[in-house]
C-alpha positions in Angstrom: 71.3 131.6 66.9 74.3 130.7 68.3 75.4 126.9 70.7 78.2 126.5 72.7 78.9 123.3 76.0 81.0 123.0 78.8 81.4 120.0 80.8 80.2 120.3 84.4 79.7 117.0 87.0 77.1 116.0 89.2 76.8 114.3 92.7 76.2 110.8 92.8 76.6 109.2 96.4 80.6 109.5 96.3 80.9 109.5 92.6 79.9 111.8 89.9 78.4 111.5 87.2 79.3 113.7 84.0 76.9 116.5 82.9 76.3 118.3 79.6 75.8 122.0 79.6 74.5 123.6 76.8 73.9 127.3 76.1 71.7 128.6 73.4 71.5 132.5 72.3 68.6 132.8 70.5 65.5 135.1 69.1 63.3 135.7 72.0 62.3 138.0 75.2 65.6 138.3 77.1 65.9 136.3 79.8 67.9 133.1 80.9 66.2 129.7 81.6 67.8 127.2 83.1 66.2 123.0 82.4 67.3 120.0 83.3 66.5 119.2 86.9 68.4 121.7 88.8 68.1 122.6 93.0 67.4 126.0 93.8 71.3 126.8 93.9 71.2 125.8 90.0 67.7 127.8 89.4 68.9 131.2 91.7 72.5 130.9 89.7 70.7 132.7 86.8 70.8 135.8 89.3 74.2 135.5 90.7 76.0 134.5 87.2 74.2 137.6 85.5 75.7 140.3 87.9 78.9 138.4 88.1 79.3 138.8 84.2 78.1 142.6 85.0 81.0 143.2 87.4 83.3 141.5 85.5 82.3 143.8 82.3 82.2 141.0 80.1 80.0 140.7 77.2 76.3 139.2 77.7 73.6 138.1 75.1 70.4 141.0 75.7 67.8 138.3 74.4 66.7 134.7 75.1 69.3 132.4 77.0 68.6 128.7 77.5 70.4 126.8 78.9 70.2 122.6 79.4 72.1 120.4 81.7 71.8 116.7 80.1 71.4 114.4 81.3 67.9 115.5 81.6 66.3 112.7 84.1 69.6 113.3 86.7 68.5 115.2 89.4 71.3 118.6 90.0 72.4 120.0 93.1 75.2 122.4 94.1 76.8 126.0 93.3 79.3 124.6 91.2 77.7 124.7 88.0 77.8 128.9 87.9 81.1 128.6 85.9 80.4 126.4 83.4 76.7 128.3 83.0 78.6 131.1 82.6 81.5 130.5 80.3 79.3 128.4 78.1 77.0 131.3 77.9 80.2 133.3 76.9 81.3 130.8 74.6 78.3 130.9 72.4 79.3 134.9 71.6 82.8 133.3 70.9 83.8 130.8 68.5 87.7 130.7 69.9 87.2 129.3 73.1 84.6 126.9 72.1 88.0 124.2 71.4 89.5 124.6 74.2 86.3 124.0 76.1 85.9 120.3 74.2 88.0 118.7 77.1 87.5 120.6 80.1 85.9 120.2 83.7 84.8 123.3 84.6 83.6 123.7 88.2 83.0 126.7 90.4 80.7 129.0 92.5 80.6 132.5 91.2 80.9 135.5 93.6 78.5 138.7 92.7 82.3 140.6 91.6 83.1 137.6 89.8 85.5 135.9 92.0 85.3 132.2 92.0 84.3 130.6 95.2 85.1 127.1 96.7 82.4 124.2 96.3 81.6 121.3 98.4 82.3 117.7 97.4 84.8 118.4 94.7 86.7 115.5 95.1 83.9 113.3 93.3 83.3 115.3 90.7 87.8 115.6 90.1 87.5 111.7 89.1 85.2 112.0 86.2 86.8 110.4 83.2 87.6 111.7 80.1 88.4 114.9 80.6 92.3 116.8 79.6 92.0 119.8 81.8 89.7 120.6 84.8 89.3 123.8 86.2 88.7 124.7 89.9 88.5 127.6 92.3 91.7 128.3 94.2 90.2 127.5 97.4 89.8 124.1 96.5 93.2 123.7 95.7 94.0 121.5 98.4 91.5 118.9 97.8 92.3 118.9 94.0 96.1 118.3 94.5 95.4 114.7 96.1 93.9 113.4 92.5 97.1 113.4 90.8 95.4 112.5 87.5 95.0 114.9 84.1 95.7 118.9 84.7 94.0 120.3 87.4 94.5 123.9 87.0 92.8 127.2 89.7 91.5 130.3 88.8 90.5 133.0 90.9 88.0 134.2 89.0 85.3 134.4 86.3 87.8 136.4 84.2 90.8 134.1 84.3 88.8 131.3 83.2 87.8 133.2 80.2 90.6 134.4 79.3 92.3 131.1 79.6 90.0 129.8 77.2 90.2 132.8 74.7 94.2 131.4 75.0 94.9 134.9 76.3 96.3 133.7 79.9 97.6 130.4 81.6 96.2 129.3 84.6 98.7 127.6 87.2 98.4 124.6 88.1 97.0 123.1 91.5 100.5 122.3 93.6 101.0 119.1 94.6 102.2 119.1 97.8 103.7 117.3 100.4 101.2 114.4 101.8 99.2 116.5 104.6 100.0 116.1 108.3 97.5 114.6 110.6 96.4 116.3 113.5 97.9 115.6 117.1 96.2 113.1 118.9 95.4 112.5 122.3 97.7 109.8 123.7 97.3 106.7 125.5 100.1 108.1 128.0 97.2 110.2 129.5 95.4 107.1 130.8 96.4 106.2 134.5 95.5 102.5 135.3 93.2 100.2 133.5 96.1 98.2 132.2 93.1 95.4 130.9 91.0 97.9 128.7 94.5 99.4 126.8 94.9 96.3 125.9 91.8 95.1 124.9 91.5 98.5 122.7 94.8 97.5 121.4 93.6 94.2 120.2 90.9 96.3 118.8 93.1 98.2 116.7 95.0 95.3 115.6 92.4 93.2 114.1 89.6 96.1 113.7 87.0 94.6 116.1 84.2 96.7 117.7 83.9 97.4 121.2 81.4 97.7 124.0 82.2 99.8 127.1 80.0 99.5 130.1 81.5 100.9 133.2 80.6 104.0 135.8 81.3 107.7 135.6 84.7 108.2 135.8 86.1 105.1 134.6 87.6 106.6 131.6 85.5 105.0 128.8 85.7 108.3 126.8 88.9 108.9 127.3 90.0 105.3 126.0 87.8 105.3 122.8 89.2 109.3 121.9 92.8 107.3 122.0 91.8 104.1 120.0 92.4 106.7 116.6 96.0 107.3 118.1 97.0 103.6 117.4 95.4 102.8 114.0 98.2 102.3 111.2 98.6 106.2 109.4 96.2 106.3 106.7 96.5 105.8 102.6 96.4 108.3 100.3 93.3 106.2 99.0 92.1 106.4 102.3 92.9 110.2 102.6 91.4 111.0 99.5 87.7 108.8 99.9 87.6 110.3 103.5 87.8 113.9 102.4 85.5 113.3 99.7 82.8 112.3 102.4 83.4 115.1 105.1 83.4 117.6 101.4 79.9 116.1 100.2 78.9 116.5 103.9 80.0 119.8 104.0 82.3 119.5 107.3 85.6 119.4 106.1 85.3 123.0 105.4 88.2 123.1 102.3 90.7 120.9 105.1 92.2 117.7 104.2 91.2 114.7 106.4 94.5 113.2 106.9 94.2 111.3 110.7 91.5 108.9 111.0 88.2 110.5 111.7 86.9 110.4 115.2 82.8 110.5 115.2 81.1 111.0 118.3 77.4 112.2 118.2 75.2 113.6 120.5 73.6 110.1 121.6 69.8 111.8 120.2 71.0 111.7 117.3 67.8 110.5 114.6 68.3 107.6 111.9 68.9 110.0 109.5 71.6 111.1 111.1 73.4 108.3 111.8 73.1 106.7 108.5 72.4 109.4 106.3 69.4 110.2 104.2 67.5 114.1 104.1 64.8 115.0 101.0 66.6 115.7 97.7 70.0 114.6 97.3 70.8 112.4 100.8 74.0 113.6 102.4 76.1 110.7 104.6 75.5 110.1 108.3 77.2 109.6 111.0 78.5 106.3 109.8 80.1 107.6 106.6 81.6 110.5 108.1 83.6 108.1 110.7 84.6 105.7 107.5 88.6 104.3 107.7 87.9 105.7 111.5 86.0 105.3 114.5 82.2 105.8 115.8 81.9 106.8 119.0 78.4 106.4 120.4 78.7 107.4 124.2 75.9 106.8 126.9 74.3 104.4 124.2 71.8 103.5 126.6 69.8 107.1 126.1 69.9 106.6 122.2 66.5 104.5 120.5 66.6 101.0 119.8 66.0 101.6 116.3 68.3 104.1 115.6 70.9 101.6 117.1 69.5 98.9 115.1 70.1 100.7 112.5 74.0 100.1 112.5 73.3 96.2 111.7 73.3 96.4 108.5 76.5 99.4 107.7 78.3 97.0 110.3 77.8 93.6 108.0 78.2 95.4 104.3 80.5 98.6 105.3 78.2 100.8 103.1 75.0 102.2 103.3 72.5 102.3 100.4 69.9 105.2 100.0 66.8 104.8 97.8 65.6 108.2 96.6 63.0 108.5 93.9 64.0 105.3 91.9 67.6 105.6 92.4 70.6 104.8 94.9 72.7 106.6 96.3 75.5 104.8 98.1 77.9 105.7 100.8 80.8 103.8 102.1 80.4 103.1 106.2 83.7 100.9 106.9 84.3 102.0 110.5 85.8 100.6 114.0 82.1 101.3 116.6 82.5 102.3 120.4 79.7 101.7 122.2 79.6 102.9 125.8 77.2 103.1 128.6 77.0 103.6 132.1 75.9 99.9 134.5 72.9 101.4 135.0 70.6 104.4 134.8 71.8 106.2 138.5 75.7 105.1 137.2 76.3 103.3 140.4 79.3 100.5 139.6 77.9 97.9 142.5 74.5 96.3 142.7 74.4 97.4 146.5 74.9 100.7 145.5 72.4 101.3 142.9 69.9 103.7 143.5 67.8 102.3 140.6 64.7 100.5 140.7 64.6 96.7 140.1 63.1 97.2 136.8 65.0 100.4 136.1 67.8 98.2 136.6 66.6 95.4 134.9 65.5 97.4 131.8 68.5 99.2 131.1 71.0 99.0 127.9 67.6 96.9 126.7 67.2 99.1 123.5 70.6 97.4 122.2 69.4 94.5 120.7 71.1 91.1 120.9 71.4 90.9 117.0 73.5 94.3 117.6 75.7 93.2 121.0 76.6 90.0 118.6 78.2 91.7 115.9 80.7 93.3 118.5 83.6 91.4 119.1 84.9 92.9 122.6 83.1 94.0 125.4 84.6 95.0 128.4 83.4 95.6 132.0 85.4 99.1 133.4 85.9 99.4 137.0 86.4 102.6 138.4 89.3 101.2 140.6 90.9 100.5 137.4 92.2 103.7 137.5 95.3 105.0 138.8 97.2 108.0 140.4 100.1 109.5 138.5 101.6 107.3 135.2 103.7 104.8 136.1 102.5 102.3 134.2 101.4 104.4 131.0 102.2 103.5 127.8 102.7 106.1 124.8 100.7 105.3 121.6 103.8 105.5 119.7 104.9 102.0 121.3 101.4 100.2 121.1 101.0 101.5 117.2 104.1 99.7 116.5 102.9 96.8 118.1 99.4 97.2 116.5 101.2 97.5 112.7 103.8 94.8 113.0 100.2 92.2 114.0 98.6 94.1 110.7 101.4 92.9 108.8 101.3 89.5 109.6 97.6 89.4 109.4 98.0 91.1 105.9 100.8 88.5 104.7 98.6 85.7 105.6 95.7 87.0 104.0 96.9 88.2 100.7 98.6 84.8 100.4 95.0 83.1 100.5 93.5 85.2 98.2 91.3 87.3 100.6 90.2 91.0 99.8 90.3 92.0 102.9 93.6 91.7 105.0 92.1 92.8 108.4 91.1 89.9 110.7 87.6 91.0 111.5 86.5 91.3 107.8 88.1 88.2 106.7 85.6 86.1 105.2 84.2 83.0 107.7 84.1 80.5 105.5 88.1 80.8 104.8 88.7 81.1 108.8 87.0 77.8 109.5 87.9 75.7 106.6 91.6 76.9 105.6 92.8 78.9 108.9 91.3 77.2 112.1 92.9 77.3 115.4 94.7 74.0 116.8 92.6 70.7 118.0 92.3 72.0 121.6 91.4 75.2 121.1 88.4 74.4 118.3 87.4 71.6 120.6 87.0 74.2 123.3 84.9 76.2 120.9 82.5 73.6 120.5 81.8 73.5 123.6 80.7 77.2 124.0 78.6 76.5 120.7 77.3 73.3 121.9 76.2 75.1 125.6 74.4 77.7 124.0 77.3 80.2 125.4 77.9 81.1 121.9 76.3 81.7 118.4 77.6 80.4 115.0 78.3 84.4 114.5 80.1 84.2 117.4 82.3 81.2 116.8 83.0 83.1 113.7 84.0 86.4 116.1 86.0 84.0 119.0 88.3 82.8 116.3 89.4 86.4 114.3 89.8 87.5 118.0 91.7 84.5 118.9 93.9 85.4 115.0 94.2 88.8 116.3 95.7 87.4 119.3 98.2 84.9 117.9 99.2 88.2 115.7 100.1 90.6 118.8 102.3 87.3 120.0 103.6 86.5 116.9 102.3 82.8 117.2 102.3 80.8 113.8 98.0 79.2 114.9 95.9 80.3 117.4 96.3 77.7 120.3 94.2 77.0 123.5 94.9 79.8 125.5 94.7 82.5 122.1 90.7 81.1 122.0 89.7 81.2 125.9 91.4 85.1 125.9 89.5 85.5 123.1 86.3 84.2 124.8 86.9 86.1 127.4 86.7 89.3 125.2 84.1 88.7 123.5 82.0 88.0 126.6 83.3 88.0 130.5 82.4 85.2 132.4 81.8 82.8 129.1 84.1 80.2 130.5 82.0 79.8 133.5 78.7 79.8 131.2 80.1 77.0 129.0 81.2 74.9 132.1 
């Protein structure tokens, strides 16, 4: 009877979770058997790793093979653990490699020739603690040089990992290369006209508020949130690396590196599911998570399902989203900037004496977004389709308003860190420290409780008015918020509120 392990790593929301593969050659009918709560990729890998040991003419035990992936109660998923099933298998025919293999992440699909093929979600599982060495397919490469942590080595097949562990060959390892180049984007040059909405996307960007766009056909509303992207700051390498990991475990990213904020726009049918996450098995992340340290784009919102909408309260409050599977959770980050956008009304017409609509048609419409949902967004604008323009005299690159949009992050950040906060972003700073340390001048909280004390405005909402009004003071590089800071801010949030609170 003969034992040998490897280390593989299993899925767990955006972390991993370290897993224990044991291989045990023993008296018995031949055959392998495979325990320990594995998917069907885990159970068919018995199949694929037994011709790829074929192909690769490498010895294999001709009796009873079991192998055990411990912990026992964590539920398996993926193609990755072929290689260490294999080369543990291996390993318990040879004493020599079993040292090398004390230490060592192994991680891998297995062609039928042996050939080592890329695996989803790999960025997880390259965090797992504790190990020397881990061991990935060439394809993966890319992903695995972001972690700069340990030795990350590729292979390109089931051979060279065994002979690296026999001490018979050395595996190179992953480059680390120059941080990737994001994408092109498109440009805020593009948009003709609607001088009012570039900049109330740019206050967007500068203080990370949501917006809701209601305006006709034509009015540019998709063209305006594709852009909103082009003026964020560049992104982290943290951010880099926590993005790919998601579009990876979602299985999107296909190998690429996500390094330009992600830009989410699906189909407005889109189910709960699929705009949270969830599925049977192992949940995979939704819509939400895919468009985290970016933007959700949810065009002609008025066609998707109230509670598919509602669903967003919650990811929009905590910036994660919590799964409950079978007795555990399984949590995926959701921080993300929402678009919301919708035509005035069902026949799109932009005036009331043009509508085509029925009273109640009219009346109805843009009813399945809740008012617990339209309070948690900070901007809403009200496009005109004569807000557009002819040719680009007036257009702006993105270059210029990201400059602006950074130098307001800056302050915003300074001011921030100096108090403490965790967040330096005005529309996740806490409340509390808003209205007790950072308030706006006399006037301009006196006019604030007036909107309050009308009814104009919630308490959420004087909580909103003021990190708009900080956003503001930011983009003018004003010290406090003053008067005229708060009613722009108002105005933002919702047109027509100073004529409400009046």
């Amino acid at each position: 009877m003969a034992l040998a392990s490897t280390f593989a790593a299993a899925i767990d929301g955006v972390g991993a979770q370290v897993v224990r593969v044991e291989a045990n050659v023993g008296p018995g009918l031949p055959g392998m058997h495979v325990v320990g709560l594995g998917d069907a990729a885990v159970k068919e890998s018995r199949e694929r790793i037994r011709t790829a040991v074929a192909n690769a003419t490498l010895p294999w035990p001709r009796t009873k093979i079991m192998v055990s992936l411990s912990p026992a109660h964590l539920p398996k998923s993926g193609s990755h653990f072929d290689l260490p099933i294999a080369i543990a298998v291996l390993a318990s025919l040879e004493p020599r490699a079993r040292a090398a293999l004390e230490k060592t992440l192994l991680l891998g699909e297995l062609g039928l020739g042996g050939a080592l093929r890329r695996v989803e979600g790999i960025l997880p599982m390259l965090a797992a603690p504790g190990f020397s060495t881990i061991i990935v397919p060439r394809a993966n490469e890319a992903e695995a040089a972001l972690v700069g942590r340990g030795r990350i080595l590729v292979a390109d097949s089931l051979v060279d990992v065994w002979s690296w562990a026999l001490g018979t060959r050395e595996l190179s390892p992953a480059a680390q290369k120059a941080p990737p180049q994001g994408r092109d984007l498109p440009d805020f040059r593009d948009v003709a006209g609607q001088k009012e909405a570039k900049h109330a996307l740019e206050v967007a960007a500068a203080g990370g508020h949501h917006v809701f766009m209601i305006g006709p056909p034509g009015s540019g509303k998709s063209m305006l949130a594709e852009r909103l992207p082009s003026i964020l700051p560049p992104m982290t390498l943290e951010e880099t690396v926590e993005a790919t990991a998601i579009h990876s475990l979602a299985g999107v990213s296909a190998g690429e590196v996500v390094a330009t904020r992600p830009f989410v726009s699906p189909h407005p049918s889109l189910t709960r599911a699929a705009l949270i996450g969830g599925g049977s098995g192992h949940p995979r992340p939704g819509a939400v998570s895919l468009a985290h340290h970016g933007v959700l784009f949810l065009d002609e919102a008025s066609e998707a399902s109230a509670s598919t909408l509602d669903a967003l309260r919650i990811p929009l409050e905590r910036r994660q989203v919590v799964l409950t599977r079978a007795r555990r959770e399984v949590v995926y980050p959701a921080g993300f900037q929402l678009i919301l956008a919708a035509n005035p009304c069902r026949c799109g017409a932009e005036r009331a004496d043009a509508c085509r609509c029925t009273p109640s048609q009219r009346a109805n419409h843009l009813r399945n977004i809740s008012g617990p949902l339209r309070d948690r967004i900070d901007i809403s604008l009200a496009l005109a389709s004569q807000g557009s323009a002819i040719g680009r005299g007036d257009a702006e690159p993105s270059e210029t308003i990201a400059d602006r949009v950074m130098e307001a992050r800056e302050r915003a950040a300074y001011r921030w860190s100096a108090a403490g906060a965790e967040e330096w972003v005005n529309a996740r700073v806490p409340a509390t420290l808003i209205r007790r340390a950072y308030p706006a001048d006399d006037s301009a909280m006196a006019l604030i409780s007036a909107y309050l004390a009308n009814g104009a405005i919630t308490q959420r909402g004087v909580d909103r008015v003021l990190k708009l009004a900080w956003t503001l003071a930011d983009l003018d590089g004003a010290a406090r918020p003053d008067l005229g800071h708060v009613g722009a801010a108002a105005e933002l949030r919702a047109p027509g509120l100073g004529e409400a609170a009046s």
